[in-house]
Every structure is written in structure tokens, then in C-alpha cells.
N, C-alpha and C positions, 0 to 999 in steps of 0.2 A: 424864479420858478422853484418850487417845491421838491426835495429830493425824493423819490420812490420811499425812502424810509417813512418819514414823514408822510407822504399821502396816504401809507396803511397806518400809522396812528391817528390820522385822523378819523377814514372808514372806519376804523377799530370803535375810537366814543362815539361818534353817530351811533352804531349799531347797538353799542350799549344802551345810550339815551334811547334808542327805540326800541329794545329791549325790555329794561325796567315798566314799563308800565303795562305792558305783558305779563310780565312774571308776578305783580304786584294781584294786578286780576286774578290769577291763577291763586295767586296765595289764599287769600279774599274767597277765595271758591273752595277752597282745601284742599288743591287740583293741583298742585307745587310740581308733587312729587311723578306725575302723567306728563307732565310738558316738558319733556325729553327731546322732542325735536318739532321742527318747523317744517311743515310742507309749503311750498309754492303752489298754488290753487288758480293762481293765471297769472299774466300780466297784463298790464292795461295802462298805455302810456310807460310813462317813464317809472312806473311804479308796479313793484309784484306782490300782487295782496295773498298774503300769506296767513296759515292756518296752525293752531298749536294743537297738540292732541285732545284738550278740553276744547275746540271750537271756539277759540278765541280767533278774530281776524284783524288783523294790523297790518299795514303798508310800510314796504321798504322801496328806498330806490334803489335802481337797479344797478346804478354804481358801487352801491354796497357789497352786493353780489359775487362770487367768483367766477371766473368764463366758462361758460357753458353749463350755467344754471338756468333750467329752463320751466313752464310747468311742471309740476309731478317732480320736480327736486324735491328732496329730502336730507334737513340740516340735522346734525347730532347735536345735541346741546348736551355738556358734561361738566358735572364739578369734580373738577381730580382734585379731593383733601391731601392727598397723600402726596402730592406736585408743591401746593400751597406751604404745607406744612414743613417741606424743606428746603422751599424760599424761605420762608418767613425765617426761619432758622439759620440761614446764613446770611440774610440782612440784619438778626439780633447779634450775630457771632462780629460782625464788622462794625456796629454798632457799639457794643462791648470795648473793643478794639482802638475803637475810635477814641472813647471817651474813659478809658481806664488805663 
């Protein structure tokens, strides 16, 4: 059996994997910078057909989802550079470290 750590990296790449093609559209539209967040627009089945600020529609399952996500949910979608930029910065520092 899968430990709880593991079961959210896996929902973590699903959501990615159905993510990207999303965002790729949006790019594609010049809409990037609008697709901020994802509404829940219903569910239907095992699946919540969800909507991006461009009117893009794409299906998640619902196990992706966190509990008590319901229609009319509303997901933030965010690039924090500024989070990124001080990983990446202490994986070059340990990286450095490593190899010098």
C-alpha cells in the first residue's frame, strides 16, 4: 500500500499532466496571463468539468480534488518566482558543495 506522502505526489503529476494542456491553450490564445484560476462548473460522474478564466474546459477527477470541493469551487493558480528563485538557489548552493 502506498504511504499518504506518495499518494499526494502522485495527485500532484496527474494534475499537472492535466494541467499543461490547459495552460499550453491559453498560451496559444495569448490568454496566459487571465488563467489565474480554475472554477468547478459541475460535476458529472467521477469527473468535475472545470473552467479557466479564458473559457477553456477540461475534466479533472474528482480524486484530484481537495474535500469539500464542490460546484462553484474556485482554485488560485500562482507562480511564486520569488519561492522558486530561492530553491533553485539552495539546490545550486548544495550542488556547489557537492561537487567543489
Amino acid at each position: 500500500m502506498l504511504k499518504q506522502s506518495n499518494k499526494n505526489k502522485i495527485k500532484l503529476i496527474i494534475l499537472v499532466l492535466l494541467l499543461i494542456p490547459v495552460l499550453l491553450l491559453s498560451y496559444s490564445r495569448n490568454e496566459i496571463n487571465q488563467d489565474r484560476y480554475i472554477i468547478i462548473d459541475r460535476i458529472e460522474g467521477g469527473f468535475a468539468v472545470c473552467e479557466t478564466e479564458s473559457r477553456i474546459f477540461f475534466n479533472m477527477p474528482l480524486f484530484l480534488l481537495p474535500e469539500g470541493a464542490r460546484d462553484g469551487s474556485v482554485f488560485n493558480l500562482m507562480l511564486d518566482l520569488e519561492h522558486e528563485y530561492e530553491i533553485r538557489a539552495r539546490i545550486r548552493k548544495k550542488m556547489n558543495n557537492l561537487y567543489n
